[in-house]
C-alpha angles and dihedrals in degrees: 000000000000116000091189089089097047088052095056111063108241100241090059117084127213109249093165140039108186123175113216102245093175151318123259120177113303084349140099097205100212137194116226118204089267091060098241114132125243126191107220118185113259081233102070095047128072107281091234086056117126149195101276100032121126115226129191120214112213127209092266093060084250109140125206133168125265095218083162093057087040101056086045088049091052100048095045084048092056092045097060083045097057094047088052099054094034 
């Protein structure tokens, strides 16, 4: 089930894909595809969002959370954590 979908209305497309690194302040410090790191006001992301969670922008500037591609991020991560302490 990805609720993701049902969050983003069907006629919006995804421009952008951005991983929390961190807070600061007023800001969610995200990382973009390219790596390259963007501030985007508390105010404009869900409020359960975390460090960690991966949003998707759509082309209306609207931002939701990726709870599908988190979950998929945190379990590739423990995996290369658990091959690298076996």
């Amino acid at each position: 089930m990805n609720l993701v979908k049902s969050a983003i209305p069907q006629n919006r497309r995804i421009m952008k894909r951005l991983i929390i690194d961190r807070f600061e302040g007023q800001f969610a410090v995200c990382e973009q595809s390219d790596r390259t790191m963007i501030n985007i006001d508390k105010n404009l992301i869900p409020s359960n969002a975390q460090e960690g969670d991966c949003l998707l922008v759509d082309d209306s500037g609207i931002i939701n959370l990726d709870s599908d591609e988190t979950m998929k991020r945190k379990e590739r991560i423990q995996k290369l954590m658990d091959d690298l302490f076996e």
